[in-house]
C-alpha positions in Angstrom: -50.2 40.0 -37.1 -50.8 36.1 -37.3 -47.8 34.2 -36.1 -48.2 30.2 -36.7 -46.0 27.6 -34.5 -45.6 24.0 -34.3 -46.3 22.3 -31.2 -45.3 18.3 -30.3 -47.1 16.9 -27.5 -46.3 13.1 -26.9 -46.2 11.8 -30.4 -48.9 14.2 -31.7 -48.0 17.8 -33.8 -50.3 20.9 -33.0 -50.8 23.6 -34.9 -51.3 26.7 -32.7 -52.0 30.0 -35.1 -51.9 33.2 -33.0 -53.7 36.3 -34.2 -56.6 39.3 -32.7 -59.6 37.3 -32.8 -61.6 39.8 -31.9 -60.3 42.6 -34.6 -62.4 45.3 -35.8 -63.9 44.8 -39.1 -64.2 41.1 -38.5 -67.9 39.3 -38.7 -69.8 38.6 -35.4 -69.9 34.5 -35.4 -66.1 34.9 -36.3 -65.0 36.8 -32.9 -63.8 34.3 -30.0 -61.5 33.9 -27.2 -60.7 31.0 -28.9 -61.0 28.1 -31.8 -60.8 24.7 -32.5 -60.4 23.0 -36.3 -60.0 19.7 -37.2 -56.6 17.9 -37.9 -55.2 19.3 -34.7 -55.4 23.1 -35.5 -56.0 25.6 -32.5 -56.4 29.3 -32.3 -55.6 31.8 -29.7 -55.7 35.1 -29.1 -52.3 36.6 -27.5 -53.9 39.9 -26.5 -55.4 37.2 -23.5 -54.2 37.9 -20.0 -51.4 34.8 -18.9 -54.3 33.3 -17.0 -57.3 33.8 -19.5 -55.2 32.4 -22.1 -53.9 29.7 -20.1 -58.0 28.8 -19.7 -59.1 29.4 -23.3 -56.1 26.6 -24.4 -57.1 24.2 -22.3 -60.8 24.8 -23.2 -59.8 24.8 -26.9 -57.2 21.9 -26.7 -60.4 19.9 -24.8 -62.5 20.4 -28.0 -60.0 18.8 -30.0 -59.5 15.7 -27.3 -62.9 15.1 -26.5 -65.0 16.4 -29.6 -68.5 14.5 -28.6 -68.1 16.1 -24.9 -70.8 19.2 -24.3 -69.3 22.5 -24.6 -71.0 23.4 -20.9 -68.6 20.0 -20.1 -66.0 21.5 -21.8 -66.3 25.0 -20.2 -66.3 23.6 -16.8 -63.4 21.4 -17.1 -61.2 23.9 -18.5 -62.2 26.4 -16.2 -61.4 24.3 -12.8 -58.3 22.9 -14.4 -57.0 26.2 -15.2 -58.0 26.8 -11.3 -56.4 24.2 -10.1 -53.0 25.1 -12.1 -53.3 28.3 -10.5 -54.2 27.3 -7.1 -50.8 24.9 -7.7 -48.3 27.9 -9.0 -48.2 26.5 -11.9 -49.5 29.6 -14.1 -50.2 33.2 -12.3 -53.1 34.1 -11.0 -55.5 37.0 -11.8 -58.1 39.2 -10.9 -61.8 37.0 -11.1 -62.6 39.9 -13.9 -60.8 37.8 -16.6 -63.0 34.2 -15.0 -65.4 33.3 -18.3 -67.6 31.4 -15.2 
């Protein structure tokens, strides 16, 4: 199921669309943790544990803020900020099996 919402951050709308990215029956370059389009358009995957997903947004959400910025850059930064929100309380924490490092 593909559930869409709205997001308004500052002044800016996102579009966040939900749905199995990794489905069965879907091609190989299409399957991802994670997307980001232009015009302010991510996607997620909500089968994601709270902490994987929490990393994938930011690394998604990065892509869309800094689009000339390397995607080892990228991969990094989300990774240690979702590490650092973690290590703050501010999202749970979970087993390093779900760490994309």
């Amino acid at each position: 199921m593909i559930k869409v919402k709205t997001v308004r951050v500052r002044a800016n709308r996102w579009k966040v669309i939900w749905r199995n990215l990794s489905a069965e029956g879907m091609a190989e370059e299409d399957k991802a943790l994670g997307w980001c389009h232009e015009n302010k358009v991510l996607e997620l995957d909500p089968n994601l544990s709270d902490s994987l997903l929490c990393e994938i947004a930011l690394h998604e959400f990065s892509h869309a803020f800094f689009p000339d910025m390397s995607e080892e850059t990228i991969t990094l930064f989300a990774s240690q900020a979702a590490d650092f929100l973690s290590a703050m309380s501010l999202i749970p924490y979970e087993d390093e099996e779900d760490d994309l490092r």
